[in-house]
C-alpha positions as CSV (number, residue, x, y, z in Angstrom):
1,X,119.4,100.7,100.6
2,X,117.1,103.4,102.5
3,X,116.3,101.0,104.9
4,X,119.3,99.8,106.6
5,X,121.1,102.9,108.7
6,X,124.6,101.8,107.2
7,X,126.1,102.3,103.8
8,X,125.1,99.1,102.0
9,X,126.3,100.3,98.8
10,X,130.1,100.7,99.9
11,X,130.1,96.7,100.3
12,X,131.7,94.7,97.2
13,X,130.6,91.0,97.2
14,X,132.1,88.8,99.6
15,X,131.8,91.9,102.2
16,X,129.3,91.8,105.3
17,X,128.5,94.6,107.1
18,X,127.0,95.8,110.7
19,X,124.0,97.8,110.5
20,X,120.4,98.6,112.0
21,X,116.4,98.8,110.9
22,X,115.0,101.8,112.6
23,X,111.8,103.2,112.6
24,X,109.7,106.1,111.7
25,X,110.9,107.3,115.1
26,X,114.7,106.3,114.9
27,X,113.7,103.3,117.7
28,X,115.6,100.1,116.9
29,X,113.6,97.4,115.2
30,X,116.3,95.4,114.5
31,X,120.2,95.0,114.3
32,X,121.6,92.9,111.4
33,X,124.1,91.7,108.9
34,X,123.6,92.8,105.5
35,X,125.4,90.2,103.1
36,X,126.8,91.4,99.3
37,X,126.2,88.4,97.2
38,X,126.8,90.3,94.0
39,X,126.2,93.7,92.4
40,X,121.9,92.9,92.8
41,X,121.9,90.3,95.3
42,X,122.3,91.1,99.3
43,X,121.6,88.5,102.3
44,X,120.3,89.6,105.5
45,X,120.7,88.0,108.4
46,X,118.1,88.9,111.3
47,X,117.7,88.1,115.0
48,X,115.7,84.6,114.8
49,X,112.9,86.1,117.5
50,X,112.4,89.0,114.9
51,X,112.0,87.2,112.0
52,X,108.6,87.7,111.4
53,X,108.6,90.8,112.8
54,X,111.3,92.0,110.3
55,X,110.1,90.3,107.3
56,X,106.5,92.8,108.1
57,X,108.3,95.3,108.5
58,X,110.8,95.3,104.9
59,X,107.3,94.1,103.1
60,X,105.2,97.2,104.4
61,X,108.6,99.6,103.6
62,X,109.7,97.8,100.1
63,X,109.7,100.4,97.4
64,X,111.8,98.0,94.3
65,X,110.9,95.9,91.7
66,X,113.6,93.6,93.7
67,X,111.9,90.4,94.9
68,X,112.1,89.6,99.0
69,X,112.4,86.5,99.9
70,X,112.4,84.7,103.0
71,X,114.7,82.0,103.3
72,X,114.8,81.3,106.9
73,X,112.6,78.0,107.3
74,X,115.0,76.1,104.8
75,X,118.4,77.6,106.4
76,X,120.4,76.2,108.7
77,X,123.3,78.2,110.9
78,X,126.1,77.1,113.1
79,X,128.4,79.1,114.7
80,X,132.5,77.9,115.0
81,X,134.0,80.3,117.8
82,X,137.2,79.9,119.2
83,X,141.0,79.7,118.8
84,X,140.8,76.5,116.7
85,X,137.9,77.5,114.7
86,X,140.1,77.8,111.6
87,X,142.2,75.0,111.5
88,X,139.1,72.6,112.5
89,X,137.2,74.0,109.6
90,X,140.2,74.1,107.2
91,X,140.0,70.3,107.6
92,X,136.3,70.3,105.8
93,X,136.4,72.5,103.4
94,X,138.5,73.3,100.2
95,X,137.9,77.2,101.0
96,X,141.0,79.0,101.9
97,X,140.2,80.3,105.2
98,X,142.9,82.1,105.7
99,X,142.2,84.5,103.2
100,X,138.8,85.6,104.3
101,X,138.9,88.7,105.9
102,X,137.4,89.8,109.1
103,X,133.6,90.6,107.9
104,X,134.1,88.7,104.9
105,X,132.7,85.3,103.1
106,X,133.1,82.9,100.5
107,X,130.4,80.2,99.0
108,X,132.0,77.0,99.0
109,X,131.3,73.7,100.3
110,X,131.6,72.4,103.8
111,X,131.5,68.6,104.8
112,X,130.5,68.1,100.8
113,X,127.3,70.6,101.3
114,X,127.5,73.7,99.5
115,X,127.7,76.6,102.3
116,X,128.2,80.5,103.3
117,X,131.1,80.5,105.3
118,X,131.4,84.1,106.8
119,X,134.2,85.3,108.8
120,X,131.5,86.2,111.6
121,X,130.3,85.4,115.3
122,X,128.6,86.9,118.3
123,X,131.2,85.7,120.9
124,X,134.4,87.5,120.3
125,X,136.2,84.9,119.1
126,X,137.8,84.8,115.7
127,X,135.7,82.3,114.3
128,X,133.0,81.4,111.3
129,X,128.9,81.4,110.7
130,X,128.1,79.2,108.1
131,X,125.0,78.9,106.5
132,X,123.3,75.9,104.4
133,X,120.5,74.2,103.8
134,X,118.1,72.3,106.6
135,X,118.3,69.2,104.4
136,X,121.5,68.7,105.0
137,X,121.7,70.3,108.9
138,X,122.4,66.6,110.7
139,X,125.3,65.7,108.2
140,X,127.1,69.2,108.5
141,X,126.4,69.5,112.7
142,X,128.3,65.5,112.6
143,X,131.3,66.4,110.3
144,X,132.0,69.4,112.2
145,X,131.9,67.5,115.5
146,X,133.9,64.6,114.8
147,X,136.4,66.9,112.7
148,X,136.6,68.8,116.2
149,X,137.7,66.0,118.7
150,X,141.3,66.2,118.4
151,X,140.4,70.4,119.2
152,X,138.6,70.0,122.6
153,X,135.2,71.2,120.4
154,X,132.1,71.4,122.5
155,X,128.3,72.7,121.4
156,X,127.5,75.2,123.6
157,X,123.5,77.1,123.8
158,X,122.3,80.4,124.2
159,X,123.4,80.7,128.1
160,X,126.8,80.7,127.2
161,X,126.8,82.6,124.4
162,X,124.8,85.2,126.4
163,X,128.0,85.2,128.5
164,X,130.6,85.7,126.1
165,X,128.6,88.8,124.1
166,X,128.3,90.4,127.5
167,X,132.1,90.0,128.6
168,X,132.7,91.9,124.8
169,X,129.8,94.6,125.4
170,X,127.3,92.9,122.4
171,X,124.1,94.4,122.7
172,X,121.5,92.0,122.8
173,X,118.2,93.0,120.9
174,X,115.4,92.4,123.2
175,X,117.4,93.6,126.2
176,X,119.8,96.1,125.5
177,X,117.8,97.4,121.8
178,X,114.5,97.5,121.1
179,X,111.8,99.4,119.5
180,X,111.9,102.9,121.9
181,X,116.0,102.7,121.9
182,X,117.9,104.7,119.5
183,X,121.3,103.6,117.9
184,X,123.2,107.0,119.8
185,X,121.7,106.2,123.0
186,X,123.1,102.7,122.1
187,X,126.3,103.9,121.2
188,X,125.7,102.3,117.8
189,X,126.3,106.0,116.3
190,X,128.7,104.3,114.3
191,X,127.1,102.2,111.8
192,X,124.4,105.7,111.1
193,X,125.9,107.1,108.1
194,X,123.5,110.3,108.7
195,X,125.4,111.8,105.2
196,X,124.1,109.0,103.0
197,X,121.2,110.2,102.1
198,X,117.3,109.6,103.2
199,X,116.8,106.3,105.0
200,X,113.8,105.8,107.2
201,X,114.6,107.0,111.3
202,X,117.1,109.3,109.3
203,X,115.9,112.5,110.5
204,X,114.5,112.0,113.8
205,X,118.1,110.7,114.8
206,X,119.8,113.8,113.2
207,X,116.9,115.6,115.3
208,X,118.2,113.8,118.9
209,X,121.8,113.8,117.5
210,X,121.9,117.8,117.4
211,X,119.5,118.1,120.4
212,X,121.4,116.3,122.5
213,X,121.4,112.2,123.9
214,X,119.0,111.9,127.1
215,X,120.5,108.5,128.2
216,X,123.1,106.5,127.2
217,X,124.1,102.4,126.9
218,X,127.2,102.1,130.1
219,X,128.7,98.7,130.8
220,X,129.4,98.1,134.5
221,X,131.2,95.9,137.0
222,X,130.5,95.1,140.5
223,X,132.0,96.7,143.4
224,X,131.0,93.6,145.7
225,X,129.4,90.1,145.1
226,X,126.2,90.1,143.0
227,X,125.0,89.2,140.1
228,X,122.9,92.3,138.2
229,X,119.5,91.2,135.9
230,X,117.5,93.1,133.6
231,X,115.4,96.2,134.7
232,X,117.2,96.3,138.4
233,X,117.0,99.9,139.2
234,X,120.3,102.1,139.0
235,X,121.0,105.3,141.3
236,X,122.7,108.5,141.5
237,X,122.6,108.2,146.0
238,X,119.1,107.8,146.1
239,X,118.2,108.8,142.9
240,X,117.1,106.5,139.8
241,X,119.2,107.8,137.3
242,X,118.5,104.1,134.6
243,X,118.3,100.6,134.6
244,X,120.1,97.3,134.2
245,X,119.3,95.6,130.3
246,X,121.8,92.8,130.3
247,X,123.7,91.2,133.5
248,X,125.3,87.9,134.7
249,X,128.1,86.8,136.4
250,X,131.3,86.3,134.6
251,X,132.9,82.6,135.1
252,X,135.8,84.5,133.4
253,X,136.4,87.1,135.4
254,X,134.9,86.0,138.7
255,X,133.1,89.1,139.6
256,X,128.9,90.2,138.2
257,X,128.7,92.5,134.9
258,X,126.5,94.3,133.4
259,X,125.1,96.7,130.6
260,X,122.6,99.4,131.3
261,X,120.7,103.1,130.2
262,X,121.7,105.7,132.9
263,X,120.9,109.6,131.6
264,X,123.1,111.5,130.1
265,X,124.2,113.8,133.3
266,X,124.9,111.4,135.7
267,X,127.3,109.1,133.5
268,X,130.3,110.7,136.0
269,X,128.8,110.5,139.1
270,X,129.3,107.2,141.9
271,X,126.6,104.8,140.4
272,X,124.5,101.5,142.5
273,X,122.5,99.0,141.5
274,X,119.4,97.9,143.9
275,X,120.3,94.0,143.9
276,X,117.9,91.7,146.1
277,X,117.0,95.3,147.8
278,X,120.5,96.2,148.6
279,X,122.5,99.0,146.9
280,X,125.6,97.6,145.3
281,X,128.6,100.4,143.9
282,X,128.7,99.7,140.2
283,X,131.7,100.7,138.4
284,X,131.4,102.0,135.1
285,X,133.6,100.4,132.3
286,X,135.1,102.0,128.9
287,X,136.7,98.9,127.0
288,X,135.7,95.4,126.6
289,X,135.3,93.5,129.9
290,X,137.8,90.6,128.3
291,X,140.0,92.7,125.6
292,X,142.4,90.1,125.2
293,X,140.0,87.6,123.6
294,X,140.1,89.1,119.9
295,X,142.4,90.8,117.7
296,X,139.4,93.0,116.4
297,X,136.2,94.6,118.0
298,X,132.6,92.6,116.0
299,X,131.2,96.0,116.9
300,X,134.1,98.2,116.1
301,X,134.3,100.7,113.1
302,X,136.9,98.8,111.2
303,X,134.1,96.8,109.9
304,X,132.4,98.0,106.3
């Protein structure tokens, strides 16, 4: 698949894989999951603001007698996160769930409606996406919550999720990705199989990958009390050096965190971000901001 910046065609069915849309100019237009159904059928699964976007964006590249069809209007999604997201779910579906593996899926049914259960999730818990059809979105959404009582299940929204991908270092497409960001300067290097072959953004990124990476993607802790937000200013002394992308404070870990672009040569240097119009020491941070939370990394190579 010359569109997708990963391997597609190393997936067998029952395999989901990381991987990016780029652009004529290696910009980011969208980071998805590609599904392998069977040997001619793949599912992608998109960011819901970008679904038109996306869906223009295959249609004006498409180059196969394959048919594209969008199948988002009559598909529902819920997310199951958490410790107990496996035995809850055992309790509603005949799938052995224990056998799926990490980035991995089965078709079966769920609550008596016929689902995608995918090993999957944007938290960092172990945990499942399951996908099925709007008709039946009430009857699936009531199962799962009466079958989670006895398991402390709550719903939670897009705030907290927003909190959890941040404590794990998930970019967020809008925020930390868009359009004029490149996967290295994301540090989404990985999932650019620049050896596969022609794919569209292909050679502007082996361009910038042998020129060298202007700016590049840091996660960051506060020094002090403060919460960072999107596009606050970040210095080398007094010098803006990049900016904040993604930033909240962390109910977990008590203190503000943050992801941000900050060029190339200043990723050693003693970092600030202007907060409120007061300088705030930012400490830069390698590894997840919660590590303990998984057993494997959503956004680590180990994935197809």
């Amino acid at each position: 698949m010359n569109l997708t910046t990963n391997d597609a065609g190393r997936l067998l069915p029952g395999q989901v894989q990381y991987s990016l849309l780029c652009n004529e100019s290696g910009g980011i237009v969208d980071d998805i999951t590609v599904y392998r159904l069977a040997a001619d059928r793949f599912m992608l699964c998109v960011n819901a603001a970008n679904i038109e976007k996306d869906l223009r964006w295959l249609k004006s590249h498409w180059q196969w007698e394959a048919k594209l069809q969008d199948l988002s209007s009559e598909t529902v999604q819920l997310a199951i996160q958490g410790p107990s997201a496996e035995p809850l779910l055992q309790r509603l579906t005949p799938a052995q769930l224990g056998s799926i593996s990490y980035y991995g899926f089965v078709v079966e049914q769920v609550a008596g409606v016929q689902s995608l259960i995918s090993r999957t999730g944007y938290t960092g818990e172990d945990g499942f996406e399951i996908y099925y059809h709007r008709d039946h979105a009430r009857q699936v959404w009531e199962k799962i919550m009466e079958a989670g009582k006895s398991f402390g299940l709550k719903p939670c929204g897009l705030g907290a999720r927003d909190t959890l991908r941040l404590e794990m270092q998930y970019a967020l497409y809008g925020h930390d990705l868009d359009d004029s960001t490149t996967p290295l300067e994301a540090g989404l290097g990985w999932v650019v199989k620049l050896d596969k072959g022609n794919f569209l953004g292909g050679e502007p990124l082996r361009r910038r990958k042998a020129e060298g990476i202007p700016r590049k993607l840091i996660a960051f802790e506060l020094g002090e009390r403060g919460v960072p937000r999107s596009h606050y200013p970040i210095f080398s002394g007094d010098r803006p050096v990049g900016h904040v992308t993604s930033g909240t404070f962390s109910p977990c870990l008590q203190k503000g965190i943050g992801m941000g672009y900050v060029d190339s040569g200043d990723l050693t240097g003693e970092l600030s971000a202007e907060i409120r119009g007061k300088k705030i020491r930012i400490q830069r941070v390698t590894t997840t901001f919660w590590p303990s939370r998984v057993k494997k990394h959503p956004r680590s190579s180990t994935t197809p």
